[in-house]
C-alpha positions as CSV (number, residue, x, y, z in Angstrom):
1,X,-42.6,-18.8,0.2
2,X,-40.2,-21.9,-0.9
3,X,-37.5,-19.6,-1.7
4,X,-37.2,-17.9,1.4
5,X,-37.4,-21.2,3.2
6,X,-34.4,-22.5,1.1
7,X,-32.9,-19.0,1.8
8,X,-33.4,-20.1,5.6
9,X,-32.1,-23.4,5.1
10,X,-28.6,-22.2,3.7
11,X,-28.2,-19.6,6.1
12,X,-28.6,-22.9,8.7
13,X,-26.3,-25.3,6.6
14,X,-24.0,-22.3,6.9
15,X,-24.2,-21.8,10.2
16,X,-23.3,-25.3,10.7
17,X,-20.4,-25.6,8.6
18,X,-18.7,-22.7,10.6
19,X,-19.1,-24.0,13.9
20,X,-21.6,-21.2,14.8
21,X,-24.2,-24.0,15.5
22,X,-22.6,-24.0,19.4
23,X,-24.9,-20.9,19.8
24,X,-29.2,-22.1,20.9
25,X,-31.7,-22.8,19.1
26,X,-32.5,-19.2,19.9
27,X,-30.0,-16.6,19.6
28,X,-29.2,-18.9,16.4
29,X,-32.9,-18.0,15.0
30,X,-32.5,-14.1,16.3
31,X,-29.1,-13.7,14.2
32,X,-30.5,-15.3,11.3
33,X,-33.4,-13.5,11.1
34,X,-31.1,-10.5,11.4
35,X,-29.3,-10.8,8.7
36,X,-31.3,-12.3,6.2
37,X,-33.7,-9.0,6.7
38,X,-30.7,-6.5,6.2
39,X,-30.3,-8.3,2.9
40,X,-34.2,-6.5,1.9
41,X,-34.2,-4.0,0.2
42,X,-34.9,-0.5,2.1
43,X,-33.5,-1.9,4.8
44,X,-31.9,1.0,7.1
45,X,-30.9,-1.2,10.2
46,X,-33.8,-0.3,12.2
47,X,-35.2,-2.8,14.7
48,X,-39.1,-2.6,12.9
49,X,-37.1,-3.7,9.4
50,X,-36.0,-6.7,11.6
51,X,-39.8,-7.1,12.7
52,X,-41.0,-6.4,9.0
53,X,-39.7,-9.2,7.3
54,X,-40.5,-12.0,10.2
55,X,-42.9,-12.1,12.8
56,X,-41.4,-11.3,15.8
57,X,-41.9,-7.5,17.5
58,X,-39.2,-5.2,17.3
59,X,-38.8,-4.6,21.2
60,X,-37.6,-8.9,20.8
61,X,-35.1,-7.7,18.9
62,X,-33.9,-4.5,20.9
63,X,-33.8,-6.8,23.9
64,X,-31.7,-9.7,21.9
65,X,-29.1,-7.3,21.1
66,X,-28.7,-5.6,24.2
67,X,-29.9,-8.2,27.3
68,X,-29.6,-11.4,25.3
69,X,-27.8,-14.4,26.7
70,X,-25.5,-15.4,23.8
71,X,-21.5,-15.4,23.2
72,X,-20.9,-12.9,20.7
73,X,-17.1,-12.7,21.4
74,X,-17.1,-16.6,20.6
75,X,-19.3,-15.7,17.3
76,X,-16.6,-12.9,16.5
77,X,-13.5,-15.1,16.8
78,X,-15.2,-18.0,15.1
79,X,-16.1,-15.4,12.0
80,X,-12.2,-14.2,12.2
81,X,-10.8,-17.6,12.1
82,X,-13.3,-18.5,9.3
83,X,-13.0,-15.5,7.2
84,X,-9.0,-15.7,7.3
85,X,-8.9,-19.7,6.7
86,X,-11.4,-18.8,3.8
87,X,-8.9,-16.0,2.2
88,X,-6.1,-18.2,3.0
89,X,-7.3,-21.2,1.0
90,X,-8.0,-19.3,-1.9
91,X,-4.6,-17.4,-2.1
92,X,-3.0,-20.8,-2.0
93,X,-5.1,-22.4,-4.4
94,X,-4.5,-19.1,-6.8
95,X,-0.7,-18.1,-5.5
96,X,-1.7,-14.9,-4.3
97,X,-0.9,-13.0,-1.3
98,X,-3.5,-12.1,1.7
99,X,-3.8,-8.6,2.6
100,X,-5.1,-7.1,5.7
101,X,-6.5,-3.8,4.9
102,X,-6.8,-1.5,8.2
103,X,-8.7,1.7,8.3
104,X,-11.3,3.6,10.5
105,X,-14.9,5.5,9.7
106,X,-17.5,7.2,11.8
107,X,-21.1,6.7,12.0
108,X,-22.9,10.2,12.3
109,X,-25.4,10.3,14.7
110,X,-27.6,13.4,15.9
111,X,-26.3,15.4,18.9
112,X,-29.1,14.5,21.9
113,X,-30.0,16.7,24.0
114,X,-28.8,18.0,27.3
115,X,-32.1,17.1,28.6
116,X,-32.7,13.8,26.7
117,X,-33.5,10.6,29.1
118,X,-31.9,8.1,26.8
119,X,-29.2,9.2,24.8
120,X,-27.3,6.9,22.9
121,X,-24.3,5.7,24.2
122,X,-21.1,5.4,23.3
123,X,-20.8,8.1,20.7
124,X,-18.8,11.2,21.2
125,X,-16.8,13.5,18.6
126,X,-14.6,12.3,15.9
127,X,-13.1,13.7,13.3
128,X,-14.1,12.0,9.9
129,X,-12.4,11.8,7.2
130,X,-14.9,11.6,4.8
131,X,-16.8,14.9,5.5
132,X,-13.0,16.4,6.6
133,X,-14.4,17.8,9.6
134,X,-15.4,16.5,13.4
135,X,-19.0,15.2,13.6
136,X,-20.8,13.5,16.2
137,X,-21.5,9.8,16.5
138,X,-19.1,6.2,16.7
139,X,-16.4,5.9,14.9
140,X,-15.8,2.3,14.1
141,X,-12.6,0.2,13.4
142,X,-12.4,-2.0,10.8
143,X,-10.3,-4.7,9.0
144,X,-11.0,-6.7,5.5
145,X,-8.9,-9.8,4.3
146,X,-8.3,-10.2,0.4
147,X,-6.7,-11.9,-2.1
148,X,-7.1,-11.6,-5.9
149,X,-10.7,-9.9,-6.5
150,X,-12.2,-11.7,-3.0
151,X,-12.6,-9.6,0.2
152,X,-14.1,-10.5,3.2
153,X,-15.0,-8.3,6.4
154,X,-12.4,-9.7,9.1
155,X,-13.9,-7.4,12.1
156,X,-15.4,-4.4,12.9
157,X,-14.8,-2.8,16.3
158,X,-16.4,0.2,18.1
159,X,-13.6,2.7,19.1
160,X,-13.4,3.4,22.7
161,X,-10.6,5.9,23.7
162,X,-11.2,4.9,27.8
163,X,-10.3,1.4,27.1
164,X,-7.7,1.2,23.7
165,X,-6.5,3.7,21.1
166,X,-6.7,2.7,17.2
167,X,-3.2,1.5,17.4
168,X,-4.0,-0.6,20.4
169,X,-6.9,-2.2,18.0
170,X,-5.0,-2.2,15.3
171,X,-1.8,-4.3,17.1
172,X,-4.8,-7.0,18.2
173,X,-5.9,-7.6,14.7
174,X,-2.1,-8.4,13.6
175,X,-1.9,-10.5,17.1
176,X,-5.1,-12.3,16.2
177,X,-3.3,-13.6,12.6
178,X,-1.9,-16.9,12.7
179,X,2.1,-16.5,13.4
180,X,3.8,-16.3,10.1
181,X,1.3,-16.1,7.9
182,X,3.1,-13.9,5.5
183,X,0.2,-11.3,5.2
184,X,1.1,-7.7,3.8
185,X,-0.9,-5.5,6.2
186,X,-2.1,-2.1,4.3
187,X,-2.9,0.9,6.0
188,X,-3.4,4.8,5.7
189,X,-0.7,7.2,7.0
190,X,-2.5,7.4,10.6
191,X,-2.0,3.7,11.5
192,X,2.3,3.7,9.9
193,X,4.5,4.1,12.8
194,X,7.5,2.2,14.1
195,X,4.9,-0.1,16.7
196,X,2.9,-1.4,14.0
197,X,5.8,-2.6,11.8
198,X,7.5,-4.1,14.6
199,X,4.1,-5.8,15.7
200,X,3.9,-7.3,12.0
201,X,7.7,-8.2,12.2
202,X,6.9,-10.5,15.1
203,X,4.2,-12.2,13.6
204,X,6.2,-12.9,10.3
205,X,3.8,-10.3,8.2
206,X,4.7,-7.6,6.6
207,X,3.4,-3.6,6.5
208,X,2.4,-1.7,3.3
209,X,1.6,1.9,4.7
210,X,1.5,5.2,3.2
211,X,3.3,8.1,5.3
212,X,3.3,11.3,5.7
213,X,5.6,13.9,4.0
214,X,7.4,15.2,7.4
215,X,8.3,11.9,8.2
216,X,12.0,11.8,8.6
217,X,14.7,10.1,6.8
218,X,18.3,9.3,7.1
219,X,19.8,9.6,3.6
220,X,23.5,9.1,2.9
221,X,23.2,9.7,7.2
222,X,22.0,13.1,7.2
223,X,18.2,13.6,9.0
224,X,15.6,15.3,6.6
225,X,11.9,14.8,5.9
226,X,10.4,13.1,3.4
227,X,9.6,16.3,1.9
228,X,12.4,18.1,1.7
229,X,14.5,15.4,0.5
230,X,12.0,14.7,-2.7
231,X,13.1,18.4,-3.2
232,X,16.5,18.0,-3.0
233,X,16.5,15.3,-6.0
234,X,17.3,15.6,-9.4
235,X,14.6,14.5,-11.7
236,X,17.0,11.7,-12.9
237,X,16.9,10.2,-9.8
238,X,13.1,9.5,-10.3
239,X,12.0,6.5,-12.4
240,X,8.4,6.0,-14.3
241,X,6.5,2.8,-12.5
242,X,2.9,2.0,-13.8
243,X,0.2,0.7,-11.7
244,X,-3.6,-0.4,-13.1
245,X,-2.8,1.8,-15.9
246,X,-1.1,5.1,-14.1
247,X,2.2,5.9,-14.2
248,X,4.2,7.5,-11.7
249,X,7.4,9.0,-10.7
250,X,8.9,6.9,-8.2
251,X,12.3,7.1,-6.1
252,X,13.5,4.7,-4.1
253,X,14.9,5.0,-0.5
254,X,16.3,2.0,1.3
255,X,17.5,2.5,4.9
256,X,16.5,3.6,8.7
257,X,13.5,5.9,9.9
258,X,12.9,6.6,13.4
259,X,12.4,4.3,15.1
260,X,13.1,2.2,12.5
261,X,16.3,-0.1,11.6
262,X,15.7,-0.1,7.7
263,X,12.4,-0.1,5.9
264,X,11.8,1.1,2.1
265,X,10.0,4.1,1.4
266,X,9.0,5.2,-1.9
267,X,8.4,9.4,-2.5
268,X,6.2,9.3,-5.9
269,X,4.7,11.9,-8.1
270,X,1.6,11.4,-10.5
271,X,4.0,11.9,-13.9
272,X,1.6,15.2,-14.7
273,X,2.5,16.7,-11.5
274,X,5.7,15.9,-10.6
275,X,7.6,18.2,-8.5
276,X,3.7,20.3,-7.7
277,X,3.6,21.0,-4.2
278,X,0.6,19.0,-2.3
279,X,1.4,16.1,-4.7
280,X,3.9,13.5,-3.2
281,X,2.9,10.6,-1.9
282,X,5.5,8.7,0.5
283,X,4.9,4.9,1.9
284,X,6.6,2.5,3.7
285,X,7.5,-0.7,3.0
286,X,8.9,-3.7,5.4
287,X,9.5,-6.0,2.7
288,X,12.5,-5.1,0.8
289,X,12.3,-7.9,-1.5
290,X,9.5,-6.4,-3.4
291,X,10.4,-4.3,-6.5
292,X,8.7,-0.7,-6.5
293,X,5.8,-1.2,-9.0
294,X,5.2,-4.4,-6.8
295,X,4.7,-2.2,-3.5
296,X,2.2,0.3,-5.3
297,X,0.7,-2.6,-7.0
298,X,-0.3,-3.9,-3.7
299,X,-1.2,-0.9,-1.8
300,X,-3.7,-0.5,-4.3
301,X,-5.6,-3.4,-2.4
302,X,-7.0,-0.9,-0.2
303,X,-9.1,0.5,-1.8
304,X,-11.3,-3.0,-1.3
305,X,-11.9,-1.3,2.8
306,X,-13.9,1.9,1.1
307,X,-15.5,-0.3,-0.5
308,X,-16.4,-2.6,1.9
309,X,-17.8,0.7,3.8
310,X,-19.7,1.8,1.4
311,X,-21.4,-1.2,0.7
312,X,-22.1,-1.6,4.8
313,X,-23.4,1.7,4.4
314,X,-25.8,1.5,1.5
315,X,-27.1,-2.0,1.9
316,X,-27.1,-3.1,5.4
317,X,-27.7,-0.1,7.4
318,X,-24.5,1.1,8.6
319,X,-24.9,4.4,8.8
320,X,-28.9,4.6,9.8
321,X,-29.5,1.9,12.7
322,X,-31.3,2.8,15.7
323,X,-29.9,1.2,19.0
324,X,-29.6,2.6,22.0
325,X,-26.7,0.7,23.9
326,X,-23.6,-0.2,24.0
327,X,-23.5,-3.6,24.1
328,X,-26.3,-3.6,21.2
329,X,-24.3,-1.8,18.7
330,X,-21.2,-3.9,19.4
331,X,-23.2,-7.2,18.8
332,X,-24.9,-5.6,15.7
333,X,-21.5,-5.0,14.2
334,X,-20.5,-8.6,15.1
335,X,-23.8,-9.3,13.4
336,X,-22.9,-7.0,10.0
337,X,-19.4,-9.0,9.6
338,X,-21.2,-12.2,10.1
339,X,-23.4,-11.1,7.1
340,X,-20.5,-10.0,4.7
341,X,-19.3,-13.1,5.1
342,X,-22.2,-15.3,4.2
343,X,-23.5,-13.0,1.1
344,X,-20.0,-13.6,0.3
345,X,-19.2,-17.6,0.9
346,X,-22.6,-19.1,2.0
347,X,-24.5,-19.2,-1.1
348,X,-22.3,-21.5,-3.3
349,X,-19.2,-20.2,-4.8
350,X,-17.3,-17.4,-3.2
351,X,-18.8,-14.4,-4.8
352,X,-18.1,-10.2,-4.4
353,X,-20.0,-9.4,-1.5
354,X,-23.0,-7.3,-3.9
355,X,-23.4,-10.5,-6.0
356,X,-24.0,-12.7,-3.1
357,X,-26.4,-9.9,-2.2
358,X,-28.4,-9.7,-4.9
359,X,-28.8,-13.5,-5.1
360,X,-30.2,-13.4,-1.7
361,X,-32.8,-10.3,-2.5
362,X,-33.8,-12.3,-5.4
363,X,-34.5,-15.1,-2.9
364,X,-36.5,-13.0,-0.7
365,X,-38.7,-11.1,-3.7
366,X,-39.8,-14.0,-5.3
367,X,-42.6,-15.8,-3.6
């Protein structure tokens, strides 16, 4: 048992360092206990894996998450601020940028019936992108904060269309960023339009975004898509840029969009496709100081959100929890980021989020 207890004891040292230790004696234990189950292996996010690793029934848990007297907005700005100061520090210490990777994914959940007394709530149907078709269940927001190889979970948000759209979310996250913090904010072609470049702009950060093809352009004046214009090029007027050990066919376009004073866009082709139809890639770029391999070379640092996903899926049960509320699922997501974070930064050194997890299930399997 001493490991565990050691375990406990840096999940409480941690606690205390980030100014979480304004929560009771309490909801302080209940969280805890939380996450240093999810860490188990098997663990699927149900409330009895909760009750299997410590001896409390799962019903205490159900009603912690859902009637539970605790602050968990408090708990969710105090992880933002923490998780960005954290990403910050290190990016200074190693002069690298920060990133803020933005993206979206949906939790499938079963379809209840018309004549079920409890359904869950909150869910509805979303279109994911990951089985390319509309499934039922939430679909959740999400935002990671990097630099070099270290990402940390910044938030992760239940969608509801009633009270904001994605952008709406999206806008807050760049609003919650200290003012010019210089961060390149990365994003998929849904979230790139003219509001979240000019939110960015305000806040002295900048927006790294791929587009999509009929976006329009205003070469040499005259309005055309993206599209059509890559077609219209000679293939002298493309240039070879390599990125992580792919090249590409890149040309660049400085000027205005819609919407849009001047930005950069770059219209690429993998070099053994160019010119095949289905195969340009177009994004946007609000710093025009950076050179074009630069641009791709940091859009790549989005790829750290999928995984971030993936790992939230596999290991902490993401994708198979059983809660029944509203209020439970949002707290349990405030409760997942809190997690990432300390598997990342509250064992020691700041470690990849599966490193800091495995030390913690070695912790837990040896008695």
């Amino acid at each position: 048992m001493e490991r565990i207890l050691t375990l406990k004891e840096e999940i409480g040292k941690f606690f205390f360092e980030k100014h979480l230790d304004f929560l009771t004696s309490v909801p302080q234990q209940r969280i805890q206990e939380i996450m240093l189950s999810s860490c188990t292996r098997g663990n699927s996010g149900k409330l009895t894996d909760f009750a299997d690793v410590f001896p409390v029934h799962r019903t205490t848990y159900g009603h912690f998450l859902s009637k539970g007297k605790w602050d968990e907005e408090k708990v969710a700005k105090i992880q933002e601020s923490e998780s960005f100061q954290t990403i910050s520090k290190l990016a200074e210490t190693q002069k690298t940028p920060v990133f803020v990777s933005i993206d979206d994914t949906v939790i499938s959940k079963t379809k209840p019936s018309s004549k079920a007394k409890r359904p869950t709530e909150g869910t509805g149907w979303h279109y994911s992108h990951l089985e390319g078709k509309v499934v039922y269940g939430y679909q959740v927001h999400a935002a990671i904060v990097s630099t070099g190889d270290t990402s940390l979970c910044y938030s992760l948000k239940r969608c509801d269309k009633e009270s904001a759209t994605k952008i709406d979310m999206t806008r807050d996250i760049i609003e919650s960023i200290p003012d010019q913090a210089g961060a390149y904010f990365l994003m998929d072609s849904w979230y790139t339009n003219p509001d979240i470049l000019h939110t960015c702009e305000k806040k002295g950060c900048f927006l790294i975004g791929a587009m999509k093809t009929n976006r329009i352009l205003y070469p040499n004046g005259q309005k055309t898509s993206a599209m059509d214009y890559a077609k219209s090029l000679l293939p002298d007027q493309f240039h070879p840029v390599t990125v992580k050990g792919r090249t590409y066919l890149v040309h660049r376009y400085e000027g205005p969009l819609n919407k849009i004073s001047h930005a950069v866009v770059l219209l690429s082709y993998p070099e053994n496709a160019f010119g095949q139809s289905g195969a340009l890639r177009v994004f946007l770029c609000s710093d025009s100081s950076l050179e074009d391999e630069t641009i791709l070379d940091y859009y790549s640092n989005r790829w750290s959100i999928e995984v971030m996903f993936r790992s939230q899926k596999r290991y902490m049960g993401f994708k198979s929890f059983m809660v029944r509320t509203v209020k439970a699922f949002d707290r349990l997501l405030i409760i997942l980021c809190l997690a990432h974070f300390f598997f990342s930064c509250g064992l020691g050194p700041i470690l990849p989020f599966h490193a800091g997890l495995r030390f913690a299930r070695a912790a837990f399997t040896i008695f």
